[in-house]
C-alpha angles and dihedrals in degrees: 000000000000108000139201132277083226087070119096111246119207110197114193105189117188115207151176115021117052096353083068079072100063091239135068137169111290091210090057088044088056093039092058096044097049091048086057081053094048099051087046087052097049097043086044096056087058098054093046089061091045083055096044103252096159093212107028112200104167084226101148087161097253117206140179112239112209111226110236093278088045080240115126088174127092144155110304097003161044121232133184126185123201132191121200109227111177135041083005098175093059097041094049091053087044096051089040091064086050093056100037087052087057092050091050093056091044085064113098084217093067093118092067086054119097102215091198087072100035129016114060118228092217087056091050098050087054084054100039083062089043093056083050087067097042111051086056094052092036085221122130128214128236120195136192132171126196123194138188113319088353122157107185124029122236108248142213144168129199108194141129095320090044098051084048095054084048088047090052089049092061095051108105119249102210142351128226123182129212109036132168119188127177119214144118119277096240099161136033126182139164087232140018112238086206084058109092080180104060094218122193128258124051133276137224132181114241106207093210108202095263092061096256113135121218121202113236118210105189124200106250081246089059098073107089089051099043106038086071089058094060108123096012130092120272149188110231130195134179144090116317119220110188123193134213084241118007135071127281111279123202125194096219108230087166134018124170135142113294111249111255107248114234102206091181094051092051097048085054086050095041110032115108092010087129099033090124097055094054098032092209134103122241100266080055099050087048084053101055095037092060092047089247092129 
């Protein structure tokens, strides 16, 4: 379907390496490519609920544009273009924050930046998985989005000095050891996609109560006994890495199934423990407690 010159266009271009070649994986052109649409999607999502979309799907109707011969590849490079085609305002702000994040971590002067106020951790685990691809092909990307009436696109490149800001926002912060956390499994994998490193073992996702969710890296020998606790609430010990941007990790030292609480049994054990010290029966601490007396 031909469609209009209104319509933002997005162009992703992958360079130098392989590409130098005239020829690169299919599979690592998609993969970058579907990560872009990814990170629009994500930081999409999140627009569409500040603006009151009931049932946000980051969906802007992405679609490649063939260039006059229908050929997107050239010397030296590869080269999409994609028009967005649908809720464009919010997917042009979307995919400028995308670009405009890339942009940030190819600056040398990334280590005076705070990334809780300004790089995104959805934007750099779409990257983390691009500089996968990257350093294997040796290429580089290159990335402009035009909007409405723009003259001139908004540019980024995510190169050597990129891949290494992405690197640095992988390191820990600090360590802390014995820690126990409470939550339910919800999620097991041979392999963490957050982890540049591809460390043994295999990895699971911990929901705590508050919604928060832990990375679980699990010893290979592990497996038998942890595989049974997936879906069902669990205790959880080990040493916590946490990261400037992702999530909090924990090398799992003890896992077993978390304890059922008896309410009941521990109001019987507990009740009237510090009657002395406040001198009052039940019926009057709920009084007071509610501001009736």
């Amino acid at each position: 379907m031909p469609r209009s010159h209104e319509d933002p266009i997005l162009t992703v271009k992958l360079e130098k390496g392989l590409a130098d070649r005239q020829r690169l994986s299919l599979a690592h052109v998609i993969g970058v490519l579907d990560q872009i649409r990814n990170m629009i999607a994500e930081v999409g999502r999140d627009l569409q609920r500040q603006n009151g979309v009931p049932q946000p799907s980051g969906d802007f109707g992405l679609e490649l544009i063939a260039g006059a011969s229908g050929a997107v590849v050239r010397k030296g490079s590869i080269t999409a273009h994609i028009a967005l085609t649908q809720n464009t305002q919010a997917g042009l702000e979307a995919t400028r924050q995308v670009v405009k994040t890339i942009e940030l971590l190819d600056r040398e002067e990334l280590a005076g930046v705070d990334p809780r106020d300004q790089i995104d951790a959805r934007i750099v685990k779409g990257l983390i998985r691009i500089a996968r691809i990257q350093r294997l092909d040796k290429t580089e990307m290159r990335i402009a989005l035009k909007g409405f009436g723009q003259r001139k696109p908004i540019v980024a490149r995510f190169g050597e000095s990129g891949m290494a800001a992405v690197r640095s926002l992988q390191a820990s912060t600090f360590t802390v050891e014995d820690v126990t956390v409470y939550g339910k499994l919800i999620e097991l994998a041979d392999r963490d996609p957050d982890e540049d490193d591809g460390e043994k073992g295999f990895w699971g996702v911990l929901r705590r109560e508050n919604g928060d969710c832990w990375r679980l890296q699990c010893a290979p020998a592990d497996k038998d006994r942890v595989a049974p606790l997936f879906m069902r609430q669990v205790r959880a010990n080990g040493t916590a890495m946490y990261y400037r941007v992702a999530s909090t990790k924990l090398i799992v030292k003890e896992i077993e199934p978390e304890i059922d609480k008896d309410f009941d049994s521990a109001f019987d054990e507990l009740f009237g423990s510090d009657r002395k010290l406040y001198n009052a029966d039940f019926d009057t601490l709920m009084r007071r407690m509610r501001g009736d007396e």
